[in-house]
C-alpha positions, -999 to +999 in steps of 0.1 A: +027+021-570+053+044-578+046+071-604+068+072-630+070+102-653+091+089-681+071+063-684+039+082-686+055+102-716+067+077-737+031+057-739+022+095-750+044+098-777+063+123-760+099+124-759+116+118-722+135+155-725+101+168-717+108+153-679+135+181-678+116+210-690+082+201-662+110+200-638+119+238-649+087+253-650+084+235-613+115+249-602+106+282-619+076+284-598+095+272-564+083+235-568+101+200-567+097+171-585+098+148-565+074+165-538+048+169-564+057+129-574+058+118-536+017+129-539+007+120-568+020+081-560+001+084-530-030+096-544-052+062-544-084+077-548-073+096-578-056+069-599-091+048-593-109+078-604-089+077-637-091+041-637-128+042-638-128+067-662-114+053-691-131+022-683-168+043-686-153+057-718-143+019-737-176+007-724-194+037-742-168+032-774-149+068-771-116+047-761-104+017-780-080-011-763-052-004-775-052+038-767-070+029-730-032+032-722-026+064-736-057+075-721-050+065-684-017+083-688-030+122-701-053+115-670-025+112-648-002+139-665-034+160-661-034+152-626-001+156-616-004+194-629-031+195-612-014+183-580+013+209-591-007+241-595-027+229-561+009+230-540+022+258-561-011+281-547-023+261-516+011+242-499-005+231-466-032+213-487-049+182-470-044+161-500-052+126-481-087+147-470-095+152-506-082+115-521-099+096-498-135+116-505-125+110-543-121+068-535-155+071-516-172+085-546-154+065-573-161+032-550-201+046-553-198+050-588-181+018-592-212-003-585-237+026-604-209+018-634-216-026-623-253-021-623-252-006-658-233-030-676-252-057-655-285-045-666-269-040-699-256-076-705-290-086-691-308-075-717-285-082-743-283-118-734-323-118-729-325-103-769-303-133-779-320-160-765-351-146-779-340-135-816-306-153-822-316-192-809-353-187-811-360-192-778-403-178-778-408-192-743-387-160-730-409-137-745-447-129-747-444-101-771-439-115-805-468-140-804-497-148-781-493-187-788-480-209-761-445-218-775-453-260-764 
């Protein structure tokens, strides 16, 4: 997957010209562009992390559908100044080191985030059986007949 700045800035609202002036304050500070875009495209571990980040965030309700995308792209501009001030400071940086620790941890919290929404659906499908069809056999709590 091949990042693409323009696109990035148009589903923020921001107009294209702004590629041009990152490029500057890169250059200004002895950095290129496409260096900076080389690692950021081959940052797996990253773009998952961002991935499942703004899908922890619609499951909790802070992100809506249709801004997830809006979301997932101020991740990404976020990180790709952060890849930017990284190889402005540190330019021997090991970022393959660092992106595959970040996929092993976001892999981890990928099945902590499953189990969550697992259990969660569980006993959201458990409360409707019980309240919503009726269904007393599921549940001891709310009388201590035998439902038959």
């Amino acid at each position: 997957m091949k990042f693409n700045l323009e696109s990035v800035l148009k589903s923020l609202g921001l107009p294209v010209g702004l590629v041009a002036v990152f490029a500057a304050v890169l250059a200004l500070f002895g950095l290129d562009l496409d260096i900076v875009l080389v690692i950021a495209g081959s940052m797996i571990g990253l773009q998952a992390l961002f991935s499942l980040l703004v899908d922890v965030l619609k499951w909790a309700g802070v992100v809506a559908d249709d801004t997830a995308g809006v979301w997932s792209a101020v991740f990404n501009l976020l990180g790709l100044a952060g890849i930017a001030v990284v190889l402005g400071f540190h330019p021997s940086f090991d970022y393959a080191a660092v992106d595959s620790q970040i996929l092993d941890v976001v892999k981890v919290l990928g099945l902590v985030f499953g189990y969550i929404v697992q259990v969660a659906g569980t006993k959201g499908l458990h409360l409707f059986l019980v309240k919503g069809l009726g269904l007393r056999a599921f549940s001891h709590s709310g009388s201590r007949e035998f439902p038959f």
